[in-house]
C-alpha positions in Angstrom: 0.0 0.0 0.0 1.2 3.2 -1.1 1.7 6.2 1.4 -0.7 8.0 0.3 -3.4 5.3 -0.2 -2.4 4.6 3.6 -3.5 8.6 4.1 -6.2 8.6 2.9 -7.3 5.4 5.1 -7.3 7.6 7.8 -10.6 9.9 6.4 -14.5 8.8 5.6 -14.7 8.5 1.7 -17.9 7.2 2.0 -20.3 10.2 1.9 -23.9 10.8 0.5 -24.4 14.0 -1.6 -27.9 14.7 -0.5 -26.9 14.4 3.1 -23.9 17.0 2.6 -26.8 19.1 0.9 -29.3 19.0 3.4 -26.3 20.3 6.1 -25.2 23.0 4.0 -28.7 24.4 3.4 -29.2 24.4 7.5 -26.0 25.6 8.3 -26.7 28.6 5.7 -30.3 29.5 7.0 -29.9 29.2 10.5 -26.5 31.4 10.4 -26.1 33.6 7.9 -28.1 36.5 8.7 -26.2 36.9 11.7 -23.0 37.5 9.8 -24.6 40.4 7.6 -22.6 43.4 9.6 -21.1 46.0 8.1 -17.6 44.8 10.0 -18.1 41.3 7.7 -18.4 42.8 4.8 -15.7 44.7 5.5 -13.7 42.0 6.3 -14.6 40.2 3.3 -13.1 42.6 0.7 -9.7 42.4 2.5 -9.7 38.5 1.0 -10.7 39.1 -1.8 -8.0 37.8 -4.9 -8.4 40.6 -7.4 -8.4 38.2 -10.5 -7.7 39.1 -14.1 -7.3 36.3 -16.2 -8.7 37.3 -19.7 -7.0 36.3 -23.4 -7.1 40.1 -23.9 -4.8 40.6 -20.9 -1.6 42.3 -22.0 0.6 44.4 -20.0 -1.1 47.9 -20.3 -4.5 46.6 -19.2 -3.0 44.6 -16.3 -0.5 47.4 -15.4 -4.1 49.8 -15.2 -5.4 47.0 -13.0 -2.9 47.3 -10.3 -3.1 50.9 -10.5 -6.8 50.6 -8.9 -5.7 48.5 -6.2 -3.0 51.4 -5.4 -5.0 53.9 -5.9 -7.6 52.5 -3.4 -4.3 51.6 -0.8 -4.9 54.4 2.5 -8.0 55.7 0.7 -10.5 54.4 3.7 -9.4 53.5 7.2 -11.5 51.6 7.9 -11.6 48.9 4.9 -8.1 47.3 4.3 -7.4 46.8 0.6 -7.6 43.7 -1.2 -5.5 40.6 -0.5 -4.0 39.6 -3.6 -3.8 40.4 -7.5 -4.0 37.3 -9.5 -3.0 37.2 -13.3 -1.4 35.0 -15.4 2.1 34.0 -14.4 3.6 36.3 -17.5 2.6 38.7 -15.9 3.7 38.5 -12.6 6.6 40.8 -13.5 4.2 43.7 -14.8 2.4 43.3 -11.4 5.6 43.6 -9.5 6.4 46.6 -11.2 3.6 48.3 -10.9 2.5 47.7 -6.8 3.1 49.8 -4.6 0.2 49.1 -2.5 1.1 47.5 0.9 0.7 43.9 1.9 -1.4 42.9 -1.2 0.4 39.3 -2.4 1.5 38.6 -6.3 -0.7 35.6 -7.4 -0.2 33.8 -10.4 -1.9 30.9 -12.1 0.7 28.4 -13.7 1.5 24.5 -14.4 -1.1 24.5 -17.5 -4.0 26.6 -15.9 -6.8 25.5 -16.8 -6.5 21.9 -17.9 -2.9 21.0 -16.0 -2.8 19.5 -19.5 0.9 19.6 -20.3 4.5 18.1 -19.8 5.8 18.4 -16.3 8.7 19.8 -17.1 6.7 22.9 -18.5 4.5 23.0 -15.3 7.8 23.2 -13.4 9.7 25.6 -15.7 6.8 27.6 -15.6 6.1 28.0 -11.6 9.8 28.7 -11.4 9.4 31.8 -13.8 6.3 33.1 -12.1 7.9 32.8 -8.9 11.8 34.3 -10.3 9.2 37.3 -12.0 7.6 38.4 -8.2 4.8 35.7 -7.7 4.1 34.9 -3.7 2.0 32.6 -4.2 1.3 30.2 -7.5 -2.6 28.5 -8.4 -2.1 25.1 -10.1 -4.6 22.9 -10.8 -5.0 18.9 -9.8 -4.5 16.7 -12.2 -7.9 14.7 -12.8 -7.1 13.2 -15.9 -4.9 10.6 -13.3 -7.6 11.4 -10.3 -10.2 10.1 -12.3 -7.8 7.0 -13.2 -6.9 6.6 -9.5 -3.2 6.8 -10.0 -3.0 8.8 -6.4 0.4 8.7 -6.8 1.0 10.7 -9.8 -1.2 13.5 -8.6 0.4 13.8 -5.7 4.0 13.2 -7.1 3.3 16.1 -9.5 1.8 18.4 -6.8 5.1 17.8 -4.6 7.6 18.8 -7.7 5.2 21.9 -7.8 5.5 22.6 -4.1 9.2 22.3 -4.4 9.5 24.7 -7.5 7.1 27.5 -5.8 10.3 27.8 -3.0 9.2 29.9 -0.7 6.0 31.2 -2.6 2.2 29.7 -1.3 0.9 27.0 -3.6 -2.8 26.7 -3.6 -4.3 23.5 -5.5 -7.2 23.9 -7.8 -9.3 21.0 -7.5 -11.8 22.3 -10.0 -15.0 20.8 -7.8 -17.5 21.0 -10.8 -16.1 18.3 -12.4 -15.4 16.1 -9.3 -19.3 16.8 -8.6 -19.5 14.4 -5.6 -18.6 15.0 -2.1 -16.7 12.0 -1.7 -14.3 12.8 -5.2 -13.7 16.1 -3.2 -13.1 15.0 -0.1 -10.6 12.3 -1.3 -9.0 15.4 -3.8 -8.3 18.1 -0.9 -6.3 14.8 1.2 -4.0 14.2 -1.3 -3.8 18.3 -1.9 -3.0 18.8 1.7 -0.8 15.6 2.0 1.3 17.0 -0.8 2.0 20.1 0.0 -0.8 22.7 -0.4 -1.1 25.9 1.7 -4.3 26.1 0.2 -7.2 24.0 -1.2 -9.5 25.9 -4.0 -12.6 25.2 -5.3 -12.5 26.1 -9.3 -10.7 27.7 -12.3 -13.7 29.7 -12.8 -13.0 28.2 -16.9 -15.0 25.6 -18.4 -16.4 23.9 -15.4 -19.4 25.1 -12.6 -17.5 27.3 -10.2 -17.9 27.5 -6.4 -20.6 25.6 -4.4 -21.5 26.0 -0.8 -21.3 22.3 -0.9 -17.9 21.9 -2.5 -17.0 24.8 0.3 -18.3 23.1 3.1 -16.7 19.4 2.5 -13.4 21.0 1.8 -13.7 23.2 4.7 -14.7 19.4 6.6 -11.5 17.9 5.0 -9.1 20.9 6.2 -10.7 20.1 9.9 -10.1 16.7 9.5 -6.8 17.1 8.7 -5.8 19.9 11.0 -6.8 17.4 13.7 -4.6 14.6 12.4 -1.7 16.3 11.5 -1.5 19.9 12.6 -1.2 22.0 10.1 -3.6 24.4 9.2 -4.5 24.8 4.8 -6.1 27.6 3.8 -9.3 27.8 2.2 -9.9 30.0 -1.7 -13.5 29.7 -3.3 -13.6 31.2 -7.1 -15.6 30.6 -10.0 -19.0 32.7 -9.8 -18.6 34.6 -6.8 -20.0 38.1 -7.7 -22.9 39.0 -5.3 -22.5 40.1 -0.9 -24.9 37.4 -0.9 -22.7 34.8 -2.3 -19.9 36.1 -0.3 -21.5 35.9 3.0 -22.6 32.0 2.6 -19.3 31.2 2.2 -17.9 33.0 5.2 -20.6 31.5 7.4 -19.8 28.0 6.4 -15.5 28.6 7.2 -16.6 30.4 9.8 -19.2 27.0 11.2 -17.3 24.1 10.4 -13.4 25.7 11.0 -14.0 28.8 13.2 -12.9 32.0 13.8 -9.2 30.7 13.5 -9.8 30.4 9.7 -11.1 34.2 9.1 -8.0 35.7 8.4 -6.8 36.4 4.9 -4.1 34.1 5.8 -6.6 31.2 5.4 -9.4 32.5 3.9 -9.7 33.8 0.3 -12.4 35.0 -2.3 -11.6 34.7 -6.2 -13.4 37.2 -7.9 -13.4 40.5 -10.1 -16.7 42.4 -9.8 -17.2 41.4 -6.0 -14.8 44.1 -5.1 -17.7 47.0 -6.3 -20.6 45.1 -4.9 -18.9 44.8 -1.3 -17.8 48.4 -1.5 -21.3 49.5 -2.5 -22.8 47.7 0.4 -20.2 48.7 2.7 
């Protein structure tokens, strides 16, 4: 038995979607009116990732990008600015150049975003350059071409040599939930994540697939619990893919803040994905 089959013994795989359902749909109700405060909301935009990943990105439109996230640095007191920018990994160097914002992190997708269809050594070559460029912290996506084929192994093997390029940069592991659908597939796919080296665990690409789900949120959320408790070592949670509404927002901070706790609500741990979510929360605010 392999190491990581033998980790994965240690977790209940055997999980019934319309049970996980029925939780997620209580925990929302009966909590998340009481998280709709201004001080939340708040909160909320400080983890926001400020994504651009378009095909029309070039370095003039991404160079303007940053310069709203500066221009908006000191501009309220009592909202902290955004906690990362996150482009595509050539143009990590453009974002680099052009921050002067404090504490907002460099994020780049890389390793064949969005498929994680290509050779390895490209994956590799291509974390290292995002990371050389300015990058602190690198989105890759799980392999699940070899998850679907259950060669554990390979995934993981893959998502260590991605760890290793990232040095001392945050690697956060796409598990694009929409096409793992069940609760089980995505319980078993943040393990081997966490096992291998993720800081954090995310939900979707936001390309191709169905995006976010409170459901997918709250089973990885159970998974990072799970294995907090096993091994000590807290992964961060990152939900993308469709987030745009305060509404949307707020269900996924009540269900990190239920099933992980106030620990977990820190930008350290706790990200949002999203473009147009920035207005709306400052509109509400």
């Amino acid at each position: 038995m392999s190491k990581y089959q033998d980790v994965l013994n240690k977790f209940n795989l055997s999980l019934k979607d319309d049970v996980v359902s029925r939780k997620v749909t209580d925990l929302i109700v009966k909590n998340v009116d009481n998280n709709r405060s201004p001080e939340v909301l708040k909160f909320l935009y400080s983890c926001i990732d400020l994504t651009s990943l378009n095909t029309e990105d070039s370095k003039e439109s991404i160079w303007k990008f940053v310069e709203q996230v500066n221009a908006f640095d000191g501009s309220r007191s009592d909202v902290d600015n955004v906690a990362a920018i996150c482009v595509f990994p050539n143009f990590a160097g453009t974002v680099k150049e052009a921050l002067t914002a404090d504490n907002v992190k460099i994020a780049a997708v890389a390793a064949g975003f969005p498929s994680s269809q290509t050779f390895i050594e490209v994956k590799v070559a291509e974390v290292s350059l995002a990371v050389a460029d300015g990058a602190d912290e690198i989105d890759i996506v799980l392999n699940t071409g070899n998850f679907f084929d259950d060669d554990i192994e390979e995934v993981c093997v893959e998502i260590e040599e991605l760890k290793e390029a990232c040095r001392e940069a945050h690697l956060k592991v796409i598990l694009e939930t929409g096409l793992l659908k069940t609760a089980s597939n995505i319980k078993k796919a943040s393990i081997l994540s966490m096992y291998s080296g993720a800081d954090f665990i995310k939900t979707s690409t936001g390309k191709g697939y169905p995006g976010a789900s409170p459901e997918a949120a709250y089973m990885m959320c159970e998974a990072i619990k799970e294995y907090h408790a096993l091994h000590n070592r807290k992964v961060g949670l990152k939900v993308s893919g469709g987030i745009r509404t305060t509404e949307d927002a707020l269900k996924y901070y009540t269900i990190v803040k239920e099933v992980l706790g106030k620990e977990w609500l820190t930008p350290e741990y706790f990200r949002i994905g999203a473009s147009s979510l920035a207005d709306n929360l400052l509109k509400e605010i």
